[in-house]
Rosetta silent file (secondary structure, phi, psi, omega in degrees, C-alpha in Angstrom):
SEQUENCE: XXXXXXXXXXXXXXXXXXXXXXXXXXXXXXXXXXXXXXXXXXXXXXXXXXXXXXXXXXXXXXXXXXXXXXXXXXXXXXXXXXXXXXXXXXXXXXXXXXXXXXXXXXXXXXXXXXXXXXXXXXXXXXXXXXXXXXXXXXXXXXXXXXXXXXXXXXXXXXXXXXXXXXXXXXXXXXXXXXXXXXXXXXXXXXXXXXXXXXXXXXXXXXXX
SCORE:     score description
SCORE:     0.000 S_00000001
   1 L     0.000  157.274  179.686   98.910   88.657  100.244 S_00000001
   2 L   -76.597  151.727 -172.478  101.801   90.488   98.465 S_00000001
   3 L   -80.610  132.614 -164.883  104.777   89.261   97.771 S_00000001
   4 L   -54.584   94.702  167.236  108.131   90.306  100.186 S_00000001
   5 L  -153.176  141.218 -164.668  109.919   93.007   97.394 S_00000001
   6 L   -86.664  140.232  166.063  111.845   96.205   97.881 S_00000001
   7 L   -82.689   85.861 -152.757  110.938   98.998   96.832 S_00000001
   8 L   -67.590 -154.427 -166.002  113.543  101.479   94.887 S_00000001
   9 L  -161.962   71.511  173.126  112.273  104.554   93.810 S_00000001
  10 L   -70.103  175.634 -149.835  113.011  104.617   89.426 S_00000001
  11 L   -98.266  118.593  179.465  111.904  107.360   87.298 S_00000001
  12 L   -98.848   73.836  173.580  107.749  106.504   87.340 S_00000001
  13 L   -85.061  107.353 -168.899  106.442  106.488   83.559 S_00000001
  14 L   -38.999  156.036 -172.238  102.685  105.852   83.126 S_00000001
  15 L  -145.322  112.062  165.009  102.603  102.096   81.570 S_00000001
  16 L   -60.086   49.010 -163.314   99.185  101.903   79.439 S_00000001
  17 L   -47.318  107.435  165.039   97.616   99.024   79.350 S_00000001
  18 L   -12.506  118.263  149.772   96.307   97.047   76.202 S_00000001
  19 L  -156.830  151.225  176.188   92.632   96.711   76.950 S_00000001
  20 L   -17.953  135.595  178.242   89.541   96.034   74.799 S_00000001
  21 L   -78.372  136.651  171.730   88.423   99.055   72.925 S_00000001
  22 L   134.739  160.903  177.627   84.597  100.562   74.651 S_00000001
  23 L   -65.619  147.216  158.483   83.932  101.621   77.998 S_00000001
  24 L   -49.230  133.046  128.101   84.560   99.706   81.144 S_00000001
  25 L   -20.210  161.097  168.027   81.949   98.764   83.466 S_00000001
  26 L   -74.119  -61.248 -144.122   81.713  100.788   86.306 S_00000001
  27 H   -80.351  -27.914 -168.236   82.818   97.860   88.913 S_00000001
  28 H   -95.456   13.045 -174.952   85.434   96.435   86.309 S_00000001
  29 H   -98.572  -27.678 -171.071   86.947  100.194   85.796 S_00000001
  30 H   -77.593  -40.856  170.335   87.134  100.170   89.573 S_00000001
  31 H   -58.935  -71.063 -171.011   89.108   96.488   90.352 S_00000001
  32 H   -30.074  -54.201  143.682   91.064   97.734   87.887 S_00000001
  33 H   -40.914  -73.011 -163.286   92.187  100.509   89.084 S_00000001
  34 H   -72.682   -5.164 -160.786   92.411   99.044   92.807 S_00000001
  35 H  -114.883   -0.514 -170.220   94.575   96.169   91.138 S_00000001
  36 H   -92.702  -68.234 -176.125   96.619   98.873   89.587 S_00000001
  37 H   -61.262  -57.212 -153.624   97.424  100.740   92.545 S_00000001
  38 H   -80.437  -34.559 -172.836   99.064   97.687   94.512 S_00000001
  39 H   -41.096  -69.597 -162.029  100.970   96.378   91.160 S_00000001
  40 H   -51.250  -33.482  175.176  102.219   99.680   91.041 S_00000001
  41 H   -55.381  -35.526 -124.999  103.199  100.293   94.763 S_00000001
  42 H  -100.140   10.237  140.068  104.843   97.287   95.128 S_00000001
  43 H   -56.863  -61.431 -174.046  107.060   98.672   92.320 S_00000001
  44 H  -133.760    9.976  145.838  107.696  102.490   93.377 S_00000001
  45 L    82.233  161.905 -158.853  106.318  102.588   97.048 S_00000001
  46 L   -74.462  -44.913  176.950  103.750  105.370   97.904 S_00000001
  47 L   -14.960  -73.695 -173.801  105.969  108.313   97.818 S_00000001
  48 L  -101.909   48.678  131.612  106.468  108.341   93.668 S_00000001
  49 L  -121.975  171.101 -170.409  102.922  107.297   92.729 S_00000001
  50 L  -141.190  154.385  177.241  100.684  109.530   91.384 S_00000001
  51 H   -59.334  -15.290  168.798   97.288  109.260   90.278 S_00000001
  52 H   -66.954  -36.689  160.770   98.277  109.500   86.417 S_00000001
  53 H   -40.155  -42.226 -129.859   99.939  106.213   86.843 S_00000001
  54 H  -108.663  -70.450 -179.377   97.467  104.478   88.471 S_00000001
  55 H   -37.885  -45.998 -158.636   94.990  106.230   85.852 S_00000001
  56 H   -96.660  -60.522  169.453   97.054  105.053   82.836 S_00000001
  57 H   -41.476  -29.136  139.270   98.165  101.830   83.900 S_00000001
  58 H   -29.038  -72.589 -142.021   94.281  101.172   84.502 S_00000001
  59 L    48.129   69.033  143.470   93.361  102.524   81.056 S_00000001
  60 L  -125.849  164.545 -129.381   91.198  104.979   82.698 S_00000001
  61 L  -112.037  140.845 -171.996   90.961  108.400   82.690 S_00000001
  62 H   -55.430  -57.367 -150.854   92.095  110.728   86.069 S_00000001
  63 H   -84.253   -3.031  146.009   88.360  111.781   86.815 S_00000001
  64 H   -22.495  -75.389 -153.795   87.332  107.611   86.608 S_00000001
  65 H   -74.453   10.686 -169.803   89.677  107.575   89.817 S_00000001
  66 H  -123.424  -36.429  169.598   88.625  110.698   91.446 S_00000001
  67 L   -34.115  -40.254  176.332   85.233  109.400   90.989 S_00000001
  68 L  -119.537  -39.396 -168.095   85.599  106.866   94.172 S_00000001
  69 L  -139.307  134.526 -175.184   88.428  108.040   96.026 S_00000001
  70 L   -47.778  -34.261 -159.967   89.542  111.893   97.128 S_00000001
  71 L  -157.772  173.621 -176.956   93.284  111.831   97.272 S_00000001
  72 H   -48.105  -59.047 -166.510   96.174  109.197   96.874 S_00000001
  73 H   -41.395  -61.913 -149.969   96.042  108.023  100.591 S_00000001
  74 H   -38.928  -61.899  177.590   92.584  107.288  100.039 S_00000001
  75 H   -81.119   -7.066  150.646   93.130  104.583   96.996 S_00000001
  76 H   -67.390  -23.850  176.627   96.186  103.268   98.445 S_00000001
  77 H   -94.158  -24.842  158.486   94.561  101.905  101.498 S_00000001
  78 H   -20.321  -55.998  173.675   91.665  100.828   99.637 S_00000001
  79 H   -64.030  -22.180  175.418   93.578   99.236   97.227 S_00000001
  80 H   -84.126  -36.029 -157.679   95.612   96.912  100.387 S_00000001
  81 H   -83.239    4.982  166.869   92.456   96.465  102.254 S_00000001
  82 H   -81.323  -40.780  153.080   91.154   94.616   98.903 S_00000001
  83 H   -39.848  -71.227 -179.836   94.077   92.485   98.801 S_00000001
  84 L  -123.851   79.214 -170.312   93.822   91.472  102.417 S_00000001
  85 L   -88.513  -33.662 -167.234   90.257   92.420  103.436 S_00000001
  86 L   -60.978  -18.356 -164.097   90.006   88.357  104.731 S_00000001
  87 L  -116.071   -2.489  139.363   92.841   88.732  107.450 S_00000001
  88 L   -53.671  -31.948 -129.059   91.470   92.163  108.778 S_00000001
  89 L  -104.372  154.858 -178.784   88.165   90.933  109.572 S_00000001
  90 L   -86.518  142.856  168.830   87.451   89.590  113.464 S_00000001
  91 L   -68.931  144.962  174.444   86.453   85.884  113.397 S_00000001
  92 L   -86.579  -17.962  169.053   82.898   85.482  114.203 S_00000001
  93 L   -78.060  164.126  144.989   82.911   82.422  116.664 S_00000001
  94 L    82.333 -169.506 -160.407   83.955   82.093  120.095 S_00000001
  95 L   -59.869  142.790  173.656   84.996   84.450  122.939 S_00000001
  96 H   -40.104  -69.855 -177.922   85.433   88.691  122.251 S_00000001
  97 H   -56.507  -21.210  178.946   89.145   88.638  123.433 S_00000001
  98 H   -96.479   -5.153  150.332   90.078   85.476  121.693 S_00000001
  99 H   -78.141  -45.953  164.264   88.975   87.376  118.520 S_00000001
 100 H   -60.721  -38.061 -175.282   91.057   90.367  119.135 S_00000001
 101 H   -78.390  -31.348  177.730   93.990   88.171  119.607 S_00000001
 102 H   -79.359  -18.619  158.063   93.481   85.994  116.386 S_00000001
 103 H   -70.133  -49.970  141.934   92.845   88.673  114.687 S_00000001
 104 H   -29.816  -63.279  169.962   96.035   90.383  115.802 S_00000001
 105 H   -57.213  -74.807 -146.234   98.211   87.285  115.087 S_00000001
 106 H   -62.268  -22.137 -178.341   96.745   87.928  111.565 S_00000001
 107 H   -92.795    5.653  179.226   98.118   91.601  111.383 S_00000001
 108 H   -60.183  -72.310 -173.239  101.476   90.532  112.127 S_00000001
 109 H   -74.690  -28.310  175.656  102.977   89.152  108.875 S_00000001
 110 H   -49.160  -39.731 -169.094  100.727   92.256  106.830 S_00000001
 111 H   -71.971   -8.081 -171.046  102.731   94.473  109.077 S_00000001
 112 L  -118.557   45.489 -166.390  106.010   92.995  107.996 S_00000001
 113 L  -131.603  153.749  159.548  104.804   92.838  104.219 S_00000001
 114 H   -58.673    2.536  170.347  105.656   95.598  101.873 S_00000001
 115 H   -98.032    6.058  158.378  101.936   96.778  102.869 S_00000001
 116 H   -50.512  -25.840 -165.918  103.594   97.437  106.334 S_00000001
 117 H  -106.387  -23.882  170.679  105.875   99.941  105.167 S_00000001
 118 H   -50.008  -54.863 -159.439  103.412  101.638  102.855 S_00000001
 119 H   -65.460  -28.128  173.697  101.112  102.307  106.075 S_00000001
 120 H   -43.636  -61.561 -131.146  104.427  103.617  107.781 S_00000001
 121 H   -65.584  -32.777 -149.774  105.349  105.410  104.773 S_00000001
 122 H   -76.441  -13.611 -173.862  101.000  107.144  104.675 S_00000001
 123 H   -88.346  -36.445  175.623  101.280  107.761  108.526 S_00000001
 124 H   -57.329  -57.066 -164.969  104.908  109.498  108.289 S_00000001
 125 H   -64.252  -25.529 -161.083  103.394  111.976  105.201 S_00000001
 126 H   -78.326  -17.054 -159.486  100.187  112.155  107.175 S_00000001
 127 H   -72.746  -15.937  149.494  101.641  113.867  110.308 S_00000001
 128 H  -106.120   10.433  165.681  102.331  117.125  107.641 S_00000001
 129 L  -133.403  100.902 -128.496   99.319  116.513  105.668 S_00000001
 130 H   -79.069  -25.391 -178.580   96.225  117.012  107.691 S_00000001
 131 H   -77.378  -40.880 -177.178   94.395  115.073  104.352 S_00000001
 132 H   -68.262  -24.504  160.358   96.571  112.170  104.344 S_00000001
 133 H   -24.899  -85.231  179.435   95.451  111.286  108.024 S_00000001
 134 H   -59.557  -24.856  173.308   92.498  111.793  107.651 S_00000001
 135 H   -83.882  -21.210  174.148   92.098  109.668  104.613 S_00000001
 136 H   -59.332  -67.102 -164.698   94.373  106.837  106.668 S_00000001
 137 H   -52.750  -51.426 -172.837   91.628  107.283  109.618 S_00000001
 138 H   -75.096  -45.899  163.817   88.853  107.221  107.492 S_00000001
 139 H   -69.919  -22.835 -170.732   89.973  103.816  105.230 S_00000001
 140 L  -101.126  -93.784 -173.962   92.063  102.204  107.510 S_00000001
 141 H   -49.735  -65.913 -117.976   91.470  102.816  111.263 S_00000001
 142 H  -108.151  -26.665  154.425   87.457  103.422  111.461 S_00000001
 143 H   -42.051  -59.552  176.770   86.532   99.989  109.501 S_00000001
 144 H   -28.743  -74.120 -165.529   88.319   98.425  112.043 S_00000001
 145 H   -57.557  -38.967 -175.164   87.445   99.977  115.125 S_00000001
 146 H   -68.109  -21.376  156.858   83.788   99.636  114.258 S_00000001
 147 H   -78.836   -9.706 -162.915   83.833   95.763  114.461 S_00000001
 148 H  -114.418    1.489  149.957   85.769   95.969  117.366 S_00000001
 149 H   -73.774  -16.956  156.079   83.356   98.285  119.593 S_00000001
 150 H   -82.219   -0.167 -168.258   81.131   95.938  118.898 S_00000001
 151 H   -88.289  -82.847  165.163   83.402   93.136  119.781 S_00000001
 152 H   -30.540  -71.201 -162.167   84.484   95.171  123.169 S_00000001
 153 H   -68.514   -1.350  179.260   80.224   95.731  123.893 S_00000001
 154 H  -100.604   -6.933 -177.045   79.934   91.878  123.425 S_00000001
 155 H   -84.604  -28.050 -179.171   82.574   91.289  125.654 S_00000001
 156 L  -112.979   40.834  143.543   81.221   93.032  128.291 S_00000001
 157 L   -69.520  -61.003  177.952   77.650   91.537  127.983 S_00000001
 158 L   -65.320  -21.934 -164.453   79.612   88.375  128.101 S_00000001
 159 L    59.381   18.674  139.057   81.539   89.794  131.499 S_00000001
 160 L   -37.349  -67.751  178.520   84.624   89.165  129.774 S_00000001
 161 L  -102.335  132.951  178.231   85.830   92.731  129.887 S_00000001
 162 L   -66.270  153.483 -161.096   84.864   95.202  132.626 S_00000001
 163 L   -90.342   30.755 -177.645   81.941   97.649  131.721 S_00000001
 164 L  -111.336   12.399 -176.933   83.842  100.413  132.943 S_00000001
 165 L  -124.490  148.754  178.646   86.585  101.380  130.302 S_00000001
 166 L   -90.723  119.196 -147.860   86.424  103.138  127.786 S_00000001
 167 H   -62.589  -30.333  159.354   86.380  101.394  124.464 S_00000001
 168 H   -39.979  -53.702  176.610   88.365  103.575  122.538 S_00000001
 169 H   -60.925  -41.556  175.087   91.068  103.452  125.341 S_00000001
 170 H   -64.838  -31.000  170.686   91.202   99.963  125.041 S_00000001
 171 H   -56.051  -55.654  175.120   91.445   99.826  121.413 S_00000001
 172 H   -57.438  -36.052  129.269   94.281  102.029  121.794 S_00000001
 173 L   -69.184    9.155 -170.016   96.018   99.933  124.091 S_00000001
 174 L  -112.607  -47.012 -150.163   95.693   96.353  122.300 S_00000001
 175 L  -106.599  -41.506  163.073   96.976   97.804  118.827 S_00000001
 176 H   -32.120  -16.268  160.575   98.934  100.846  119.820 S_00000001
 177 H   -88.101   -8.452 -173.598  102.254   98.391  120.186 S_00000001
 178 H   -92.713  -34.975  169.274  101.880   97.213  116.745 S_00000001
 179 H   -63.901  -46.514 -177.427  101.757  100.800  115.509 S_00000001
 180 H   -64.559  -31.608  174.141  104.711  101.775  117.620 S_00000001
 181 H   -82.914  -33.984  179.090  107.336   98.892  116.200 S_00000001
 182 H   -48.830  -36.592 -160.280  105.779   99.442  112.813 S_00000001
 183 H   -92.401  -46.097  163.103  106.751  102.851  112.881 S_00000001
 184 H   -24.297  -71.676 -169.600  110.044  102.592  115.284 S_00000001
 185 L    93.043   20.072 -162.399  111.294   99.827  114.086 S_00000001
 186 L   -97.983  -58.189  167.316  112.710   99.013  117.346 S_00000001
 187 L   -79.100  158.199  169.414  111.452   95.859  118.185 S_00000001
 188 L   -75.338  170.988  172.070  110.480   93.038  115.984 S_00000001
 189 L  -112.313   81.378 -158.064  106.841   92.493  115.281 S_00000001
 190 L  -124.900  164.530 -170.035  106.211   88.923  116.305 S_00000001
 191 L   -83.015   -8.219  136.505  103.334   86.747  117.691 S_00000001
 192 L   -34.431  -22.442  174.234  105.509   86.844  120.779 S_00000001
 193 L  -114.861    2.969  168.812  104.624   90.140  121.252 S_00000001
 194 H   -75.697  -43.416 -177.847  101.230   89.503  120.818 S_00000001
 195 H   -72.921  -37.657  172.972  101.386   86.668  123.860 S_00000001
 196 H   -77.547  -51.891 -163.555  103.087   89.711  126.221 S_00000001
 197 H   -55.663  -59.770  165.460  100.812   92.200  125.275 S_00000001
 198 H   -82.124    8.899  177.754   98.001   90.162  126.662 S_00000001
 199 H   -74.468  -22.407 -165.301   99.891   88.472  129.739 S_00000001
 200 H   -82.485  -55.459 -146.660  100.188   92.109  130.439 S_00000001
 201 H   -79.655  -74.796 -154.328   96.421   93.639  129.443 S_00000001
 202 L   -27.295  -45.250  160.773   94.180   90.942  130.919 S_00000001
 203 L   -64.549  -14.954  156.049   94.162   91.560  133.992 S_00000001
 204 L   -78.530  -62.725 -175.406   93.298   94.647  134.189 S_00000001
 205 L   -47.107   -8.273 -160.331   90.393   94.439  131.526 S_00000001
 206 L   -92.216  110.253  163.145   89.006   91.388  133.134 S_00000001
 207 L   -25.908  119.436 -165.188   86.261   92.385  135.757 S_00000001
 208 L   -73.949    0.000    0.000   87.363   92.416  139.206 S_00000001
């Protein structure tokens, strides 16, 4: 996971890297690159990078990196969810709801990591850039949610969760407080608030 470090916001000068002379693999031009990105964030924060950075520091070429991903947003979340693709993922044993919460617990210290305040920073610029959203939505949200509608249809197979909500809504209520302090800032973001949030939910999701 990345290391706790603030980010200023210096004068951003492509930094080349020494690498073998000959072409890159395709797969090792790409780590590279995604390995690139988060060095570089966790330097100068999403705001001042640009894809020539990313591109030079890499020692690849802009249309390399355009190759795999459309726009900045895109390879910045790409580049976090490679870092911590293990503590996104739903556990595969045991009950639906006791996966959403351990799973939860797990987004806690990411949100309170320097990649918390990048996803702040790509959700503030997305709300005037209709691309930057969309590329959040598409890298970010929509992995997710697609384990966890399947999570939600096993739960209510299982009669965990009533079949009578909509999954989306529900989604929307379990994670929607973690978006709201992330972005706020008002509350802390603690595992404490994980423990209200279902003392609160369950009963209603739980089939009457």
């Amino acid at each position: 996971m990345l290391e706790s470090t603030t980010m200023s916001k210096p004068t951003l000068e492509p930094a080349v890297t020494n690498r073998a002379p000959g072409r890159p693999r395709s797969e090792e031009a790409r780590k590279a690159i995604l390995d690139s990105t988060v060095e570089l964030l966790k330097e100068f924060g999403f705001s001042d990078l640009s894809i020539e950075s990313i591109a030079a520091h890499a020692g690849v070429g802009k249309a390399t990196v355009y190759r795999w991903w459309p726009n900045k947003a895109a390879l910045v979340i790409d580049a976090f969810v490679s870092v911590v693709e293990a503590e996104l993922r739903y556990p595969t044993a045991g009950p639906a709801l006791a996966a959403f919460r351990a799973q939860m617990e797990r987004w806690i210290p990411i949100f309170n990591s320097p990649l918390g305040r990048v996803i702040a920073a790509v959700i503030g610029a997305g709300q005037s850039d209709p691309e930057i959203i969309e590329a959040f939505r598409a890298h970010w949200v929509e992995p997710r949610r697609r384990e966890a509608r399947e999570l939600i249809l096993q739960s209510v197979k299982a009669g965990e969760i009533r079949g009578d909500l909509d999954s989306e809504t529900i989604m929307d209520i379990l994670y929607g407080p973690l978006y709201l302090r992330l972005m706020l800032q008002n509350r802390p973001l603690s595992l404490e608030m994980i423990d209200e949030i279902f003392f609160v939910l369950l009963p209603g999701l739980r089939p009457q």
